[in-house]
C-alpha positions as CSV (number, residue, x, y, z in Angstrom):
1,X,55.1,125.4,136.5
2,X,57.7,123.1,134.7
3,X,59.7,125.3,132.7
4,X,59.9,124.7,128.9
5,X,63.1,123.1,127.9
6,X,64.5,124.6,124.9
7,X,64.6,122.9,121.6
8,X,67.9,121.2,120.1
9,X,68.9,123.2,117.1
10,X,68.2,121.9,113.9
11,X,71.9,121.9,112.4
12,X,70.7,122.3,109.0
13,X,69.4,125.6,109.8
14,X,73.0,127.1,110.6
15,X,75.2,128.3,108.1
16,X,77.2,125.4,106.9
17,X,80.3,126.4,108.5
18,X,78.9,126.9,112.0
19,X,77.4,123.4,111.6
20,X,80.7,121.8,110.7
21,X,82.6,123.3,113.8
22,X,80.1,121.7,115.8
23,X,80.6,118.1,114.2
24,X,84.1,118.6,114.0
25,X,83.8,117.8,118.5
26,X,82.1,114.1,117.6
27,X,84.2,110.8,117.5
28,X,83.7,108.6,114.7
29,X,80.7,106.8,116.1
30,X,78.6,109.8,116.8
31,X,79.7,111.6,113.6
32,X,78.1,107.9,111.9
33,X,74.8,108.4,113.9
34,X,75.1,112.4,112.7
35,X,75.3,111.7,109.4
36,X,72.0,109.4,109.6
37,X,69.8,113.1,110.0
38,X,71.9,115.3,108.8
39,X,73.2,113.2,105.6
40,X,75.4,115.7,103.9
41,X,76.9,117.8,107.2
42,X,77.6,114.3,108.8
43,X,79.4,112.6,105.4
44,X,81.5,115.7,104.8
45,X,84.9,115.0,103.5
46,X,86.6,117.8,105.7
47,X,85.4,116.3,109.2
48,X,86.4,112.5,108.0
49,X,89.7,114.1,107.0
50,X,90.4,115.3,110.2
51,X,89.1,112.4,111.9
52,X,91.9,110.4,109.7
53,X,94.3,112.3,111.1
54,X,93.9,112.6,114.0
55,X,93.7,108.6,114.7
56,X,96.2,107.9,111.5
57,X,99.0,110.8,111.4
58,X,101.0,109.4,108.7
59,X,99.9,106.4,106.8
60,X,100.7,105.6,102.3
61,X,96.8,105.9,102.0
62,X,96.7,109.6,101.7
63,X,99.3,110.0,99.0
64,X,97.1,107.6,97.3
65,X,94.1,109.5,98.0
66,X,93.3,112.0,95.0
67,X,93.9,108.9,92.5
68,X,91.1,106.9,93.9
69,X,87.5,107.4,95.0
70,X,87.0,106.4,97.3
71,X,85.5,108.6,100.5
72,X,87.8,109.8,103.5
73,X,84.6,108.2,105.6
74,X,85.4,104.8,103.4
75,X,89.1,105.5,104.5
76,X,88.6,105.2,107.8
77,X,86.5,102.6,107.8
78,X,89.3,100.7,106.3
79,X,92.0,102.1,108.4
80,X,89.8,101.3,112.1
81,X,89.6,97.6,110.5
82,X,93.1,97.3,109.5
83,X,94.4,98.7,113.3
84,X,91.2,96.7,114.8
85,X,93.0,93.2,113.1
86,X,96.8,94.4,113.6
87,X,95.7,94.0,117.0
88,X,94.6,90.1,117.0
89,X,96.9,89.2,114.6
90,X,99.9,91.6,113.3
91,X,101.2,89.5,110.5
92,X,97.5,89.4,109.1
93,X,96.7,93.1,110.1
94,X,99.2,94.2,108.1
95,X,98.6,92.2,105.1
96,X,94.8,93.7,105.1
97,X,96.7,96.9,105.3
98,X,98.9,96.4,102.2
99,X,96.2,94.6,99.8
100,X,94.0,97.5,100.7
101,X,96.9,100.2,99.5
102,X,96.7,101.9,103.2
103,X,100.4,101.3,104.1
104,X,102.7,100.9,101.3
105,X,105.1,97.9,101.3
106,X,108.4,99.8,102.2
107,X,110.2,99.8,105.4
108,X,109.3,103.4,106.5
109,X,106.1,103.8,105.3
110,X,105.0,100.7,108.1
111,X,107.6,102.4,110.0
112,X,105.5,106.0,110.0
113,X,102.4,103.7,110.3
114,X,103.4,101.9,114.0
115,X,104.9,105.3,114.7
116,X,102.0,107.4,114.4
117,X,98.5,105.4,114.6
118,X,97.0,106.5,117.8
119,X,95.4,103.1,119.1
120,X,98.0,100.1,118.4
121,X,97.6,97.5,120.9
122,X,101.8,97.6,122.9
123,X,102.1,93.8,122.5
124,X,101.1,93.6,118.4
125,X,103.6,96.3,117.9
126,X,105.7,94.7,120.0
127,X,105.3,91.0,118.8
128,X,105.2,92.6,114.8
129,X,109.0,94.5,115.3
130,X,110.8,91.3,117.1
131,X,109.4,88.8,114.7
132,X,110.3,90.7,111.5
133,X,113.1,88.8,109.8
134,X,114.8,92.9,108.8
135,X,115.5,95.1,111.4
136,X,114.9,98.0,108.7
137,X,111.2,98.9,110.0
138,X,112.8,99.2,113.5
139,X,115.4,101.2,112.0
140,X,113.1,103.8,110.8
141,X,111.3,103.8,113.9
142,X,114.2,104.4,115.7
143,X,115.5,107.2,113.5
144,X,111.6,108.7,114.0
145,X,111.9,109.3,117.5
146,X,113.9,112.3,119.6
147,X,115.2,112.0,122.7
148,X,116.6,115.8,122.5
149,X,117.2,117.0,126.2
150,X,115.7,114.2,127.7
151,X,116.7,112.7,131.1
152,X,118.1,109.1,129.6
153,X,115.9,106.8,131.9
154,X,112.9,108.6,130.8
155,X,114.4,108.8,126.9
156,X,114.8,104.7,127.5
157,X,111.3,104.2,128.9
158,X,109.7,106.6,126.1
159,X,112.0,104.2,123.7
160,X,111.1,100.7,124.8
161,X,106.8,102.2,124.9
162,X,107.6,102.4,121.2
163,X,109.0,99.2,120.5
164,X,108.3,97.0,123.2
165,X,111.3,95.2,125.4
166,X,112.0,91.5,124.9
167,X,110.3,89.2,127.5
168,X,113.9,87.8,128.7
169,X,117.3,89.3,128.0
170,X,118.6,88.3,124.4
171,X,120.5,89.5,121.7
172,X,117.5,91.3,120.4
173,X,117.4,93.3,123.6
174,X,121.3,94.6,123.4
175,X,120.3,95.7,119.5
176,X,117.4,97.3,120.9
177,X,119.7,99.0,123.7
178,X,122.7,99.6,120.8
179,X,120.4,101.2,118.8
180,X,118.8,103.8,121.5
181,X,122.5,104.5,122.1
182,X,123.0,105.5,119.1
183,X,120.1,107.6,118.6
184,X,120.1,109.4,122.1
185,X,123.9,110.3,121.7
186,X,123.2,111.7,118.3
187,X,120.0,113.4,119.6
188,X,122.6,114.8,122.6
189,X,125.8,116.1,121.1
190,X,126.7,117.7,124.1
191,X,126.2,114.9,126.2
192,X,129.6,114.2,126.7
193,X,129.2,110.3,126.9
194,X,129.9,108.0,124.5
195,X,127.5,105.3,122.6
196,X,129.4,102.7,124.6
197,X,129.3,104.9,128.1
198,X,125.0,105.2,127.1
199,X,124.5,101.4,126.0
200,X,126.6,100.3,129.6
201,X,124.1,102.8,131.6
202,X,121.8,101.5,130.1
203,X,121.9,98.0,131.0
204,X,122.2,99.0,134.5
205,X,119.3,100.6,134.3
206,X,117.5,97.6,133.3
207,X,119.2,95.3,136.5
208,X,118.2,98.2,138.6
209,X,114.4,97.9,137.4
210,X,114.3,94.6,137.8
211,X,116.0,94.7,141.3
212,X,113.9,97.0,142.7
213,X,110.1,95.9,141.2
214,X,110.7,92.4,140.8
215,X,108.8,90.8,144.2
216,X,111.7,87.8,144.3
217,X,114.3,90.2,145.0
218,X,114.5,90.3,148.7
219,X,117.7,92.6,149.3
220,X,116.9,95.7,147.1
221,X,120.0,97.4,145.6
222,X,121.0,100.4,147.6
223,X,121.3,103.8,146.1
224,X,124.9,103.6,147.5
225,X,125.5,100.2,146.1
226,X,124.1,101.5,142.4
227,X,126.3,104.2,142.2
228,X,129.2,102.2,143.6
229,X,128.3,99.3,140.3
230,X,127.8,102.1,138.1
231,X,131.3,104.0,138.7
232,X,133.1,100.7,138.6
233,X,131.6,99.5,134.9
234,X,131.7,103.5,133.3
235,X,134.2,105.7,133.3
236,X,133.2,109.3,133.8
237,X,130.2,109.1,135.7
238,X,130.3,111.1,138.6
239,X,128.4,110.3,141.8
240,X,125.6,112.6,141.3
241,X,124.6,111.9,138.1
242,X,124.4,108.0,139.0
243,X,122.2,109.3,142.0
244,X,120.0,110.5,139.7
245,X,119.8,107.8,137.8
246,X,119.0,105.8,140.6
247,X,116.3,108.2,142.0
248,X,114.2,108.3,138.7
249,X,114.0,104.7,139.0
250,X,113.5,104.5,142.8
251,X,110.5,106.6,142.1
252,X,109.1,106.2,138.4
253,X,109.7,102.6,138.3
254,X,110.9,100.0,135.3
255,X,112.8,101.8,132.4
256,X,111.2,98.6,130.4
257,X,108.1,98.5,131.5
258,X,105.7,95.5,130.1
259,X,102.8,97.8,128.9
């Protein structure tokens, strides 16, 4: 004999806050379908707030929330079609996001908005940050980020997932480069380097990247060879350390990696 196989529990039979812990475990999608037999559980403000936040961290919409009506369920509606068409087209992304009051138009709120949405498309960002006539949304970005106790080749390739390197070498990579510098030497008092000592590493870091993934390069720098270039263009980097440097790359791969 088959046995029975029990019955779904009817959600609505729970007490409420039972019912809620188990829609709080849905994405948006099934929390939509939810809502269509369970109406009230499924459109509660509390599970679309956390949904919010959990996709959108930081964005101008929820300062702006308890002046309008308008639904956390509506919000993120809004918000997944503002993301959805930063990805096709930045410029025009944003420019939903603005008219729609979701990002405010000041320099950090877009900055907290690239910095903490969840599901950015790398190039947009990218494309968005390099093609913006100010470098004051960068700015924030960059002053948004830590790189506290971080090994700098890793710090660099966390840095350039964030804004994206240039496609060629340029002068908008060396201010992308001067300003991690700056930011990773004030995140590392102790470091002992110098903003100029960090910004020259890092550059070498790059070459090396590109010398040892590019497939044209035939003779791959040496570890003995990078730490010979490196102690001839810094002063005060020991062997070791410029070992190091070299091994994370050997084995991690591009510091500015195209996403």
């Amino acid at each position: 004999m088959v046995p029975k196989r029990p019955s779904f529990q009817d959600l609505s039979n729970l007490p409420p806050e039972l019912a809620l812990l188990v829609l709080s475990h849905l994405n948006a999608t099934d929390l939509c379908l939810a809502s269509c037999v369970w109406t009230n559980l499924g459109n509660d403000e509390l599970l679309w707030h956390g949904l919010c936040r959990s996709q959108w961290r930081q964005v101008s919409a929820y300062r702006h929330q308890s002046q309008s009506s308008i639904s956390f369920k509506e919000l993120y509606m809004k918000l997944d079609e503002g993301t959805l068409t930063f990805n096709a087209d930045p410029e025009l992304g944003m420019d939903y996001l603005m008219k729609n009051r979701l990002v405010d138009d000041t320099p950090m709120d877009i900055a907290l908005y690239i910095h903490t949405a969840r599901h950015i498309n790398y190039e947009s960002r990218r494309l968005f940050l390099s093609k913006r006539s100010e470098p004051d949304v960068l700015d924030h970005i960059v002053q948004l980020q830590s790189f506290e106790n971080q090994f700098l080749p890793n710090a660099l390739r966390r840095f350039f997932n964030e804004t994206g390197p240039p496609n060629e070498r340029n002068d908008y990579l060396s201010y992308l480069v001067e300003k991690f510098s700056d930011r990773f030497c004030t995140c590392n008092p102790n470091l002992g380097f110098s903003k100029d000592t960090v910004y020259v590493v890092c550059f070498s870091l790059i070459m090396l990247s590109v010398d040892l993934t590019s497939p044209h390069v035939r003779n791959k720098m040496s570890k003995r060879e990078f730490i010979r270039n490196t102690r001839q263009a810094v002063q005060g980097i020991n062997d070791d350390f410029a070992g190091h440097l070299y091994d994370n790359v050997y084995l991690i791969g591009h510091v500015a990696p195209k996403a």
